[in-house]
C-alpha positions as CSV (number, residue, x, y, z in Angstrom):
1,X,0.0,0.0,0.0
2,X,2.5,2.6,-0.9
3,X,0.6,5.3,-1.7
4,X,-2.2,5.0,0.8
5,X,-1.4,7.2,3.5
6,X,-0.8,10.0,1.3
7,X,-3.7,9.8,-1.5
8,X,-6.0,9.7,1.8
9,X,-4.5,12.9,3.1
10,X,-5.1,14.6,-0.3
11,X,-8.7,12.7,-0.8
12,X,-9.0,14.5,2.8
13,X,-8.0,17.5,2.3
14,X,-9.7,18.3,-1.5
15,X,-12.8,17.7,0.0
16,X,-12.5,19.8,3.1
17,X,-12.7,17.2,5.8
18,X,-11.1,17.4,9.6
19,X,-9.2,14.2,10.2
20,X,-12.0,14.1,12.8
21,X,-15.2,14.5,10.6
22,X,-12.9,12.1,7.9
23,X,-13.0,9.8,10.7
24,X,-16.9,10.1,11.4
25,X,-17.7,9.4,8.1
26,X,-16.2,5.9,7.6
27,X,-16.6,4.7,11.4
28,X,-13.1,5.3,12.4
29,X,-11.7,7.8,15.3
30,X,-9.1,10.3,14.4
31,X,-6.0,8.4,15.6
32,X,-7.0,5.9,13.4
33,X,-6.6,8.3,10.5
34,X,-3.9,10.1,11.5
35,X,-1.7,7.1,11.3
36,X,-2.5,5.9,7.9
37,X,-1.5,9.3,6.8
38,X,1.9,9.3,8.2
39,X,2.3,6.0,7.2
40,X,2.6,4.2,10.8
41,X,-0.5,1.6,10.1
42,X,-1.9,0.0,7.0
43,X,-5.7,-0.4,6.3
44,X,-7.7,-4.1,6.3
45,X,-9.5,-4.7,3.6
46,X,-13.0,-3.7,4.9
47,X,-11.1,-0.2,5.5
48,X,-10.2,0.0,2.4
49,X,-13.5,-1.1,0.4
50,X,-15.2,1.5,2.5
51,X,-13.1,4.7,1.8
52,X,-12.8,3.6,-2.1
53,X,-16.6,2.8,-1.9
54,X,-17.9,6.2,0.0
55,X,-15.1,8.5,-2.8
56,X,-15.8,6.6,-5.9
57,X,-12.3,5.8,-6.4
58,X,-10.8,2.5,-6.9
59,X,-8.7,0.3,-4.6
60,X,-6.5,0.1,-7.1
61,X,-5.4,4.0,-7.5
62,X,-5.7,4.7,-3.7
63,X,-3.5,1.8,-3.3
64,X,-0.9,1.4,-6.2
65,X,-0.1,5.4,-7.7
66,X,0.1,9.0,-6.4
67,X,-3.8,10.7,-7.0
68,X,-3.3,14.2,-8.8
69,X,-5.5,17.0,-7.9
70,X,-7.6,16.5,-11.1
71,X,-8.3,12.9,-10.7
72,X,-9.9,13.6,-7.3
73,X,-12.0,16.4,-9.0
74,X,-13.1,13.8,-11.6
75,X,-14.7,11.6,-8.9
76,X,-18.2,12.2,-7.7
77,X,-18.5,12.3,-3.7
78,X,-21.8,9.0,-3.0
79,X,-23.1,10.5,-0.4
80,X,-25.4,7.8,0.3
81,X,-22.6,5.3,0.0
82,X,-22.1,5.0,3.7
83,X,-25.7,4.3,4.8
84,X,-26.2,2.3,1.3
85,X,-23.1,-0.1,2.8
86,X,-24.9,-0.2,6.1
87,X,-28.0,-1.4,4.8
88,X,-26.8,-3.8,2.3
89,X,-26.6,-7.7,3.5
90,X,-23.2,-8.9,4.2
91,X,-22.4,-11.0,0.9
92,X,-22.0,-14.4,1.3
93,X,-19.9,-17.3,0.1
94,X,-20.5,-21.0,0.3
95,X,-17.9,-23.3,1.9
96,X,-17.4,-27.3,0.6
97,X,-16.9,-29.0,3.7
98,X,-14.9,-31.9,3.5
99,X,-17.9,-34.5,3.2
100,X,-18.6,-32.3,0.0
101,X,-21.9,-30.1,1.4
102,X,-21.9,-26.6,1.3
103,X,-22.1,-24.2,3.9
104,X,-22.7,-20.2,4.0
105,X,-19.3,-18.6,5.4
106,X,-19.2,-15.2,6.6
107,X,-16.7,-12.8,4.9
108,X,-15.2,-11.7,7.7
109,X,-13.8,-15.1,8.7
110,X,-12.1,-14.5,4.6
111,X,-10.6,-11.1,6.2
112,X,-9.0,-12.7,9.3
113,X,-6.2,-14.4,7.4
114,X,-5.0,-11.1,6.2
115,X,-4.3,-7.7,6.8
116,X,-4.1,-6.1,3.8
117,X,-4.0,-6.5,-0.3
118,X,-1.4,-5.4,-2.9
119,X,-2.1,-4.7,-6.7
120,X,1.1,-5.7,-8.6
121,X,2.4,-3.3,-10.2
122,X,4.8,-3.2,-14.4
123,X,7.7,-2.8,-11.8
124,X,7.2,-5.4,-9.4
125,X,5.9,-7.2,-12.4
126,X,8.8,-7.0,-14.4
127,X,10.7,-8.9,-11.4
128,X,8.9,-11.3,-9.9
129,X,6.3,-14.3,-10.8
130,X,3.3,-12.3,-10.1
131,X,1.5,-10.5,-13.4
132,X,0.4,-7.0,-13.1
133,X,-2.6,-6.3,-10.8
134,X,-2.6,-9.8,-9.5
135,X,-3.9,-9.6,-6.0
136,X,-1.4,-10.1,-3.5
137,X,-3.3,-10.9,0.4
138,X,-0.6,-10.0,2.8
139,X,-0.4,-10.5,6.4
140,X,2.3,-8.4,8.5
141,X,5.2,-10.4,10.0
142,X,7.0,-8.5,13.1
143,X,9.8,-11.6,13.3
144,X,11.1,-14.4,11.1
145,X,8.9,-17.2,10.7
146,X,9.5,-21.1,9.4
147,X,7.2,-20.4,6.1
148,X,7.0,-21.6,2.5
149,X,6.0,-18.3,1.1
150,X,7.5,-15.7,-0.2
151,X,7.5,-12.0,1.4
152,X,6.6,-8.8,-0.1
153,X,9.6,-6.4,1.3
154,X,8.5,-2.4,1.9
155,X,11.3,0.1,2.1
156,X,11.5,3.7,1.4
157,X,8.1,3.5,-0.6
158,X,9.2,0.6,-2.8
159,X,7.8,-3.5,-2.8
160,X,9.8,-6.2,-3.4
161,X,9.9,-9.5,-3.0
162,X,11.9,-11.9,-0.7
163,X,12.0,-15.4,0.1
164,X,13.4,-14.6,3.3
165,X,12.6,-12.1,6.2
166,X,14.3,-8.8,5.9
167,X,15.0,-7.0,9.7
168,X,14.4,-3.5,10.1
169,X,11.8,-3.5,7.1
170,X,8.3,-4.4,7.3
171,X,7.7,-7.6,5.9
172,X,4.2,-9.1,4.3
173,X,3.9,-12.5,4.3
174,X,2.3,-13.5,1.0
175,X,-1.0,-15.7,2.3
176,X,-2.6,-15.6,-0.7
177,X,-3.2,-14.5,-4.8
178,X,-5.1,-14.2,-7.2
179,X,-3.6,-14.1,-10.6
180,X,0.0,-15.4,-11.1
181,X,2.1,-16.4,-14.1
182,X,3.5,-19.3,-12.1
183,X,2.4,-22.0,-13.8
184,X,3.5,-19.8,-16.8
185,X,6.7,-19.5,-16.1
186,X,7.0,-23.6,-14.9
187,X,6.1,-24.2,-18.0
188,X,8.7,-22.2,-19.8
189,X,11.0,-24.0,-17.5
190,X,9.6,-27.4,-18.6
191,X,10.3,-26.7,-22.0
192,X,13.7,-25.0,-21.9
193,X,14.8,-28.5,-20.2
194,X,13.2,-30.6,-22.7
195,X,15.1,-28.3,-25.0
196,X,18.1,-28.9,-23.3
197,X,17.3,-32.9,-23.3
198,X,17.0,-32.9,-26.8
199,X,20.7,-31.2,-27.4
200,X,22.6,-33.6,-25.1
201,X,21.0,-37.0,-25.7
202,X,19.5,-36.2,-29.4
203,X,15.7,-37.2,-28.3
């Protein structure tokens, strides 16, 4: 969430708002707000939703780039959004349990195994195995952890990815995605070695 903190200050601040009446209008209190802007806490997801949802802007461009002045002009204020949200049924999934029925879950329960998303990117892109604006679900990691999965790296503004923890950085553990060129770029593999089979042994 690189940008977040800042593209909420100017969302803020272009329409006129106190950190405090900010606050009021998407259930928060002011501290709450105050640190997303200087960067000392990240939004969940419900957060998130909710502020893109009242402004009419989309996760991705709160998230992933600086907002100019005239894109936030551009987008129309819902000022209904709020109470529209409130009134609206929580949508619901169905869970196969493991003797194959299926079973309402609550999204929230979805939410609790991570903390925040990430939109990939051209740059991050360009050097990793995730395509642009895969969905990366992220859960903060304080310490090192025995994991399997890789961890997106924030410093100074930038993402990267790791397979190990970084100290002094705050780590993301990568919990989840949704688009990836993984089995893309297996493939590739698969055929560069049959490639390379074919060269040494002449099959």
């Amino acid at each position: 969430m690189t940008y977040f903190g800042t593209n909420l200050k100017k969302i803020r601040q272009i329409k006129g708002l106190s950190q405090q009446a900010f606050a009021e209008l998407i259930d928060l209190n002011r501290g709450v707000i105050s640190s997303y802007e200087e960067g000392r806490a990240e939004p969940k997801i419900e957060t998130l939703l909710r502020i893109a949802t009242y402004f009419g802007i989309p996760t991705d461009d709160i998230i992933s780039k600086p907002l100019t002045v005239n894109q936030l002009s551009n987008f129309s204020l819902i000022e209904e959004s709020i109470s529209a949200i409130n009134d609206e049924k929580e949508p619901k999934l169905q869970e196969i349990t493991s003797n194959g029925d299926l079973k309402d879950v609550e999204m929230q329960k979805i939410f609790a195994h991570f903390d925040v998303i990430y939109i990939v990117d051209e740059d991050l892109a360009a050097t990793s195995i995730y395509v642009k604006e895969a969905v990366l679900f992220l859960k903060e990691i304080k310490k090192a952890e025995i994991t399997t999965n890789d961890y997106l790296i924030l410093e100074k503004g930038k993402v990267s990815i790791s397979d190990i923890f970084v100290p002094n950085l705050k780590n993301y553990e990568i919990v989840g995605v949704l688009g990836s060129n993984l089995n893309m770029d297996q493939n590739t593999i698969l055929k560069r070695l049959n490639l390379l089979e074919k060269k040494v042994f002449g099959k």
